[in-house]
C-alpha positions in Angstrom: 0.0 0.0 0.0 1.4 3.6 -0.5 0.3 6.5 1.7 -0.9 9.8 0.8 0.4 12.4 -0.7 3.9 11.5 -0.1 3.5 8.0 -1.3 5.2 6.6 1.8 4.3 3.3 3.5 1.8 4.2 6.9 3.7 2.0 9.3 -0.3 1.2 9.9 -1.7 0.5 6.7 -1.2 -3.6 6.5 -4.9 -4.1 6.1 -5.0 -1.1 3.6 -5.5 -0.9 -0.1 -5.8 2.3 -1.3 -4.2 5.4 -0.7 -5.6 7.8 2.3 -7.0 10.7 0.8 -4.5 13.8 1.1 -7.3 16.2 2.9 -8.0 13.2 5.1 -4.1 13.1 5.6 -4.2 16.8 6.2 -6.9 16.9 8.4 -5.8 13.9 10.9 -2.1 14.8 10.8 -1.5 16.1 14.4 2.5 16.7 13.5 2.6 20.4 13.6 1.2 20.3 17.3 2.4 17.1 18.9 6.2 17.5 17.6 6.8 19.2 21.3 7.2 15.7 22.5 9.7 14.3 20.2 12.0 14.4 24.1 9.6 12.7 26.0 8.6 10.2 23.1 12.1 9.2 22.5 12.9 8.8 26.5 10.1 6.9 26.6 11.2 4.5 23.5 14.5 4.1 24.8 13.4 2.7 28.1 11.0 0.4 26.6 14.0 -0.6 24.1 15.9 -1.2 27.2 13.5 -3.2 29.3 12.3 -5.5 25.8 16.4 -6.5 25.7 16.4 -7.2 29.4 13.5 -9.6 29.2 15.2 -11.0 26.1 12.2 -9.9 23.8 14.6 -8.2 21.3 18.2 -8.8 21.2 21.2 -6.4 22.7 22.5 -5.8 19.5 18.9 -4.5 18.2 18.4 -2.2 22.2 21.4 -0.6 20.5 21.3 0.4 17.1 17.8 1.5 18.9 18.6 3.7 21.2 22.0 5.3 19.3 18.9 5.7 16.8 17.2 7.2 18.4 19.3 9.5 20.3 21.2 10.9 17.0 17.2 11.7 16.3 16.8 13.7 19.3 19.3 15.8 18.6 18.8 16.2 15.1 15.7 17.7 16.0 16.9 19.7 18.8 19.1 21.4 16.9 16.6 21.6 13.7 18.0 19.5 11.9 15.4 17.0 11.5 12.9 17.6 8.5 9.2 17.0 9.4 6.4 15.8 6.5 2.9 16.0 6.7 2.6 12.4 5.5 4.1 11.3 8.7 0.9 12.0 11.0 2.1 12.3 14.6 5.7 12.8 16.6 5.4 8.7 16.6 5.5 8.1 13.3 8.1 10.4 12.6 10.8 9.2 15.0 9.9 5.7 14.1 10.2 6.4 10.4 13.1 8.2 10.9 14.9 5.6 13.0 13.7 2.4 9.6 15.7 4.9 7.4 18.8 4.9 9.6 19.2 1.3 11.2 17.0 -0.5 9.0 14.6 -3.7 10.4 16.0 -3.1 14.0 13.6 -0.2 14.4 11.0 -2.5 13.5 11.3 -3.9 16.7 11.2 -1.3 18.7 7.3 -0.9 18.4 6.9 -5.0 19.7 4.8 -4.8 22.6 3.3 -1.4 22.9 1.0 0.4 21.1 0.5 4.5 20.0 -2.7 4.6 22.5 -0.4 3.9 25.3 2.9 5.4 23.9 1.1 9.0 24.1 -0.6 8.5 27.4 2.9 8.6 28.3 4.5 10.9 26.2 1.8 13.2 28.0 2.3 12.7 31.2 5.6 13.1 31.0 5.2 16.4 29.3 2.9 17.5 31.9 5.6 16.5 34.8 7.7 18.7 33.2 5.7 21.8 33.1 4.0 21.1 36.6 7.8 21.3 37.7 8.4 24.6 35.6 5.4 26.2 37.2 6.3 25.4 40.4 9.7 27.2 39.7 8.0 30.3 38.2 5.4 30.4 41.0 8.4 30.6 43.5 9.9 33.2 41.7 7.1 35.5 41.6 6.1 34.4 45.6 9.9 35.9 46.5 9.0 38.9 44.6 5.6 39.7 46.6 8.0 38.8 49.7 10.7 41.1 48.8 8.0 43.8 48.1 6.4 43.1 51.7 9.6 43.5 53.4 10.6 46.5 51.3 6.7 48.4 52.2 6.9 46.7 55.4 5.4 50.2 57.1 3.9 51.1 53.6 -0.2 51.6 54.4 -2.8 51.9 52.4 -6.9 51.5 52.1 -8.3 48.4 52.6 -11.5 47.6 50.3 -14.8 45.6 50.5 -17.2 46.3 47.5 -14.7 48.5 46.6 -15.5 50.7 48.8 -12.6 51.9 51.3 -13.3 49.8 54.5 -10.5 49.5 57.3 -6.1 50.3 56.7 -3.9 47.7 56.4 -0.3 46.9 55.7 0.8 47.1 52.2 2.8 44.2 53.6 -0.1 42.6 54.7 -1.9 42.8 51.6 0.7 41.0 49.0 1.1 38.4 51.6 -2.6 37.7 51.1 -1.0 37.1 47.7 1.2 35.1 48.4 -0.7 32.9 50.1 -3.5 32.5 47.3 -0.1 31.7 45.2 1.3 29.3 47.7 -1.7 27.4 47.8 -1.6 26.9 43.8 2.0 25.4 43.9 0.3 22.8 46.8 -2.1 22.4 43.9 -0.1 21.2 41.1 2.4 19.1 43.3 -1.0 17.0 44.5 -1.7 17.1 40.6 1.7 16.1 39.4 1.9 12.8 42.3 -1.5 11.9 40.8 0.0 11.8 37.1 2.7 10.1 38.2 1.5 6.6 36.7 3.2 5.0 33.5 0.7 3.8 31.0 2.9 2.4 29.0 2.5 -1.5 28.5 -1.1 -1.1 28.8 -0.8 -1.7 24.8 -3.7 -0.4 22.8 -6.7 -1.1 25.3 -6.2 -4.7 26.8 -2.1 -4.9 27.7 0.2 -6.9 25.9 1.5 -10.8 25.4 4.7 -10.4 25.7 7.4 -10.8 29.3 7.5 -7.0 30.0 8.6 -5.4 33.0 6.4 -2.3 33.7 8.2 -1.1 36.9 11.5 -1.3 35.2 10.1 1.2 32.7 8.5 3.3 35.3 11.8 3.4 36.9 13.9 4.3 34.0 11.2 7.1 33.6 10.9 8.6 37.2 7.4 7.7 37.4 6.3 6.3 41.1 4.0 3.7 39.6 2.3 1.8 36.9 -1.3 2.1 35.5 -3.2 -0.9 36.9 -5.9 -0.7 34.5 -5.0 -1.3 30.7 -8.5 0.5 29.8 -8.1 3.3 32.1 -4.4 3.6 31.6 -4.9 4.4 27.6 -8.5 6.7 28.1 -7.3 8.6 30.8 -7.1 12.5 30.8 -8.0 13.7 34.2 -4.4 14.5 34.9 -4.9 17.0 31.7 -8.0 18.4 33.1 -6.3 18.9 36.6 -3.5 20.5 35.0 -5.8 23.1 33.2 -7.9 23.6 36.2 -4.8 24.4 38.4 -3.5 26.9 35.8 -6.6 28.1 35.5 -7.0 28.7 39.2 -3.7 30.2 39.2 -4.3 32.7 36.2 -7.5 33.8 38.3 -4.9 34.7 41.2 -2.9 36.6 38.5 -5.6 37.7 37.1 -6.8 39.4 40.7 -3.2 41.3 41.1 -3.3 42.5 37.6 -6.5 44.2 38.6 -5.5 45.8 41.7 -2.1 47.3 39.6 -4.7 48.3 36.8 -7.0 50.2 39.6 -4.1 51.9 41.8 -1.9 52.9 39.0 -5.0 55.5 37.8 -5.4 59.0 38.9 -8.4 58.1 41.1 -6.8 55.5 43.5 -3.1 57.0 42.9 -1.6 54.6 44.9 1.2 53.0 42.5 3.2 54.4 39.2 3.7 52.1 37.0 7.1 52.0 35.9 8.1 52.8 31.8 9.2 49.2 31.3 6.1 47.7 31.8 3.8 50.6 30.3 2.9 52.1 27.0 1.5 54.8 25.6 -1.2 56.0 23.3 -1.3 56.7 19.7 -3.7 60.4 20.2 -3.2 60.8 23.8 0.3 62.0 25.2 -0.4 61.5 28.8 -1.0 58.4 28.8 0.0 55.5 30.8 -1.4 52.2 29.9 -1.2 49.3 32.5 -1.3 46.9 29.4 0.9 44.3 30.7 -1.3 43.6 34.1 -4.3 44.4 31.7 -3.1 41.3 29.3 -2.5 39.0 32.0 -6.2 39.8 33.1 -7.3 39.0 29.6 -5.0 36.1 29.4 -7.0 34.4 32.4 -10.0 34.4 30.3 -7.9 31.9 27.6 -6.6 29.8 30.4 -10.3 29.3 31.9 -11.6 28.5 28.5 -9.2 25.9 27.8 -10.4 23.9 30.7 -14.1 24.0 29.7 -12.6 22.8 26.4 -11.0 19.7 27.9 -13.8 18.9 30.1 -16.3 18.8 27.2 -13.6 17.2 25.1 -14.2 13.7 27.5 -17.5 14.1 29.0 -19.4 11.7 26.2 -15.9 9.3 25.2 -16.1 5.7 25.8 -13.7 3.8 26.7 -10.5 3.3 25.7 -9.1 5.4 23.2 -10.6 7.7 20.8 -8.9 9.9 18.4 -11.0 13.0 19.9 -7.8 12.9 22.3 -5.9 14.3 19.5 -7.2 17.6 20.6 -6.3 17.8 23.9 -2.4 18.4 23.3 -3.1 22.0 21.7 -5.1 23.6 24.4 -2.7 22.0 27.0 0.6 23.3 25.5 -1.3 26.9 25.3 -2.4 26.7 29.0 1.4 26.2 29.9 2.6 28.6 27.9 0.1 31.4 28.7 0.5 30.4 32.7 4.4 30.7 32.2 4.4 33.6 30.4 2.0 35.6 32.8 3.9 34.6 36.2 7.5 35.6 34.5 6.1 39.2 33.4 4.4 39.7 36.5 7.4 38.0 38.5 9.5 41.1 36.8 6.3 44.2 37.3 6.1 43.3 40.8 9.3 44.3 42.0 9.7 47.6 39.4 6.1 49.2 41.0 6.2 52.1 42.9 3.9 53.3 45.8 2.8 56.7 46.8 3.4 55.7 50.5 2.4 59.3 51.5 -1.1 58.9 49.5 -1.5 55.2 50.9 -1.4 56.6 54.9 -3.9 59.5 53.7 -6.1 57.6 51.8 -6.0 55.0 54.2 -8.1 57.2 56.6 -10.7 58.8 54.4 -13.9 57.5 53.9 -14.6 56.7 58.1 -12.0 54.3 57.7 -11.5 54.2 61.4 -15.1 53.6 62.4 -14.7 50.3 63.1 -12.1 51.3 65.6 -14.8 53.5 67.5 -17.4 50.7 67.3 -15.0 48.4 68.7 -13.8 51.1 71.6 -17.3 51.1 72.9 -18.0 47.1 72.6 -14.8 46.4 74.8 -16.3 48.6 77.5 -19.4 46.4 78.1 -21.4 48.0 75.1 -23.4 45.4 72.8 -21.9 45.5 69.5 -24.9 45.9 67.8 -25.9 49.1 69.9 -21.9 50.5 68.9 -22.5 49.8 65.9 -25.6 52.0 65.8 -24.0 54.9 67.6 -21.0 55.2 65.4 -23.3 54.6 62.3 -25.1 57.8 63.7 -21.9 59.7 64.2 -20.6 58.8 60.2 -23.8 60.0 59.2 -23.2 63.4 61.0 -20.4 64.0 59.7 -21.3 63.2 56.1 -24.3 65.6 56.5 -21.6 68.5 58.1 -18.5 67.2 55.3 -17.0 66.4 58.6 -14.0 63.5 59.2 -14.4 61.3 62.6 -11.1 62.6 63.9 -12.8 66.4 64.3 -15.1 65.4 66.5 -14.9 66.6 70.0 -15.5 64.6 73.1 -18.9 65.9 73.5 -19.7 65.1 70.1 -19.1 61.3 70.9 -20.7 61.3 74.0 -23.9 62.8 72.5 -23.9 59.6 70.5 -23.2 57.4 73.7 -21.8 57.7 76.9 -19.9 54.9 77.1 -17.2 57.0 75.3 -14.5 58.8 77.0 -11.2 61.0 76.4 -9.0 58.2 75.5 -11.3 57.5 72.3 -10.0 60.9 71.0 -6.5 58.9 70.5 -7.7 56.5 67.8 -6.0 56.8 64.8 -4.3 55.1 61.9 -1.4 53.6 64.2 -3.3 52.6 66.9 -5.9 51.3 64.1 -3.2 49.1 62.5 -1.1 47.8 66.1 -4.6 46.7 67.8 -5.2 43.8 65.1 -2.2 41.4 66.5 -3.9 38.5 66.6 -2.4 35.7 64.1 -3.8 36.6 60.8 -3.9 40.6 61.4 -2.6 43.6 59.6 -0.5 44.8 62.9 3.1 45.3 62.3 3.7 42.9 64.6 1.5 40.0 63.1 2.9 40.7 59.8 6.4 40.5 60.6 5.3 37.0 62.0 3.4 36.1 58.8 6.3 37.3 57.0 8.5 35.1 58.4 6.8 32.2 58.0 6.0 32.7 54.3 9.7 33.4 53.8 10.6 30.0 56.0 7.9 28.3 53.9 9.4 29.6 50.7 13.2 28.3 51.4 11.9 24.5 52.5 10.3 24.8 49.3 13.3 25.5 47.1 15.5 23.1 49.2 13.2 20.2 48.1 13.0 21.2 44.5 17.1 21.0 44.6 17.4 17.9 46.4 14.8 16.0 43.5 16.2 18.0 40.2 
């Protein structure tokens, strides 16, 4: 039988008599996309090469020519090299192809005892491994940058919002350590993910395993992964460990998303609270004053893509049966674009954190406008024995005064709080923004104290982190 357009052989087409139509050929061929594993296909080919010699399926002479095969084809291709053709449909095909042409019927072997369905499933999850390792780098690196910035605006204030509406002051500090945090929680995320992708598929064969000796752990050894698929069905139809890669990138580009927004609201004339430095700005093509926020604007946007390719691999499975189905052809695509758009976001915003610039005098006055401190006045009156429903109603009646008079809280005089209750006394006339800030110490707060503490451990948190990433690169 002769292929396509190209006239090749398909290294499937025994049962074939005519030619595959060169728009089908077009259509199906999955090359330009899947060529991003040609590494983790030919890692994975080399250590079933090695493992079918061990259990004296192929010979050592054959494991050889095989794997100097098939390394002189990875670095072909690394270096660009290698020349890629339509007529060979997928990264498989290719390398194995390409590795008849060089050694001849030894690489005719090298497919004994597998099949594509599970050579992908692995390919895949070995891809994956990779970039849940690579965000996990970049999601450190941006972490130390919100760390490095709460040090640096340690005494930094500004407005705290609900509705955003200017509620109570807080730390600068304490607000990228909220941050942080959200950020902290996504690299717990994708380590949970990548121990659950862990799993070789390979030897599951196409859908029922394989009748041949193999040795599944010795692959999963040679591979890094922690165990082997114990489901041949399962092992081939499997995705979830796509979807939970999409879903915690997606997670994560909401968290990116949500700092992008706040550096997009302060940086304009009405908050004030950040300049956004030139590097990370541009201009407009009519307007001369202008400073756009585009980067944090496109990592905003950005989230919208990453969200959207994990409603696409959802629906992707959701009606499949099992085992394989060539509708998995299109979950490499959207998964490759996740990565990249997850990588790319974390490394520009890793580099805008540190360059932004606060108007600390604006943050402490800001922080106070708006009855920022009435909170403080309810609160003064419900530790001396007053319900805090009943503050709450005096102080409520005391904002509304001074709204009415275009009046601030701190001008009020000590008769003027006792006409709203008498629980009130002189010392009330000493809350302000300090004493605001240093009375929430509890574990959690936005007192200097408690942020110093929360500091510390984020930083200690950070460091065990980036010790365990060197001790199991």
């Amino acid at each position: 039988m002769t292929g396509g357009a190209g006239g090749e052989h398909k290294l499937w087409g025994g049962r074939f008599d005519a030619a595959t139509d060169a728009l089908v050929e077009a259509f199906t061929a999955s090359i330009d996309v899947d060529r991003r594993l040609y590494r983790e296909d030919i890692a994975a080919s080399i250590a079933h090469a090695t493992m079918l010699a061990r259990q004296r399926i192929i010979s050592d002479a054959d494991r050889d020519a095989i794997v100097d095969g098939l390394a002189a084809i990875r670095d072909d291709i690394a270096a660009g090299r290698f020349a890629f053709r339509a007529d060979r449909e997928d990264i498989h095909l290719h390398i194995e192809a390409a590795l008849a042409e060089r050694i001849g019927a030894p690489a005719g072997r090298l497919h004994t005892a597998r099949s594509r369905n599970d050579q992908v499933a692995t390919d895949l999850r070995l891809w994956a491994r990779g970039a849940c390792d690579a965000i996990a780098e970049q999601l450190r690196a941006l972490r130390h940058a919100l760390l490095l910035g709460a040090e640096r605006e340690a005494e930094t204030v500004i407005p705290g919002y609900t509705h955003l509406q200017r509620a109570q002051p807080v730390l600068l500090a304490h607000h990228m350590l909220a941050h942080e945090a959200a950020l902290a929680r996504d690299r717990a995320r994708g380590a949970q993910a990548r121990a659950r992708r862990n799993v070789l598929p390979l030897g599951a064969g196409a859908r029922a395993g394989v009748r041949y000796p193999i040795d599944r752990e010795f692959v999963a050894r040679e591979l890094g992964f922690d165990a082997v698929a114990t489901n041949s069905l399962d092992a081939v139809a499997d995705r979830d460990f796509v979807v939970e890669l999409h879903a915690a990138a997606a997670l994560a580009m909401v968290h990116l998303s949500r700092i992008a927004e706040e550096i997009v609201l302060w940086s304009t004339t009405e908050f004030g609270l950040v300049r956004l430095p030139d590097a990370f700005a541009t201009g407009s093509s009519i307007m001369p004053q202008k400073k756009n926020p585009d980067v944090a604007e496109l990592v905003r946007g950005k989230s919208a893509r990453v969200i959207g390719q994990l409603v696409q691999s959802l629906t992707l499975l959701k009606a499949l049966p099992l085992a394989y189905n060539r509708d998995l052809q299109e979950d490499k695509a959207p998964l490759f674009d996740t990565v990249d758009t997850l990588l790319a976001s974390l490394a520009v915003m890793a580099a805008l954190v540190p360059a932004l610039e606060f108007d600390r005098e604006r943050g402490r006055a800001t922080a106070v406008e708006g009855f920022a401190l009435a909170t403080d006045l309810a609160d003064y009156l419900a530790r001396r024995g007053v319900p805090f429903r009943e503050a709450h109603a005096a102080v409520g009646a005391l904002v509304a005064r001074c709204e009415r008079e275009r009046r601030t809280l701190d001008a009020l005089t000590l008769d003027e709080l006792r006409a709203a209750h008498p629980a009130f006394e002189a010392d009330a006339l000493a809350i302000d923004l300090d004493s605001s800030l240093a009375a929430r110490s509890a574990t959690g707060g936005t007192a200097p104290a408690a942020v110093a503490r929360e500091l510390a451990a984020a930083r200690a948190r950070l460091a065990a982190e980036v010790e365990a990433a060197g001790r199991h690169a």
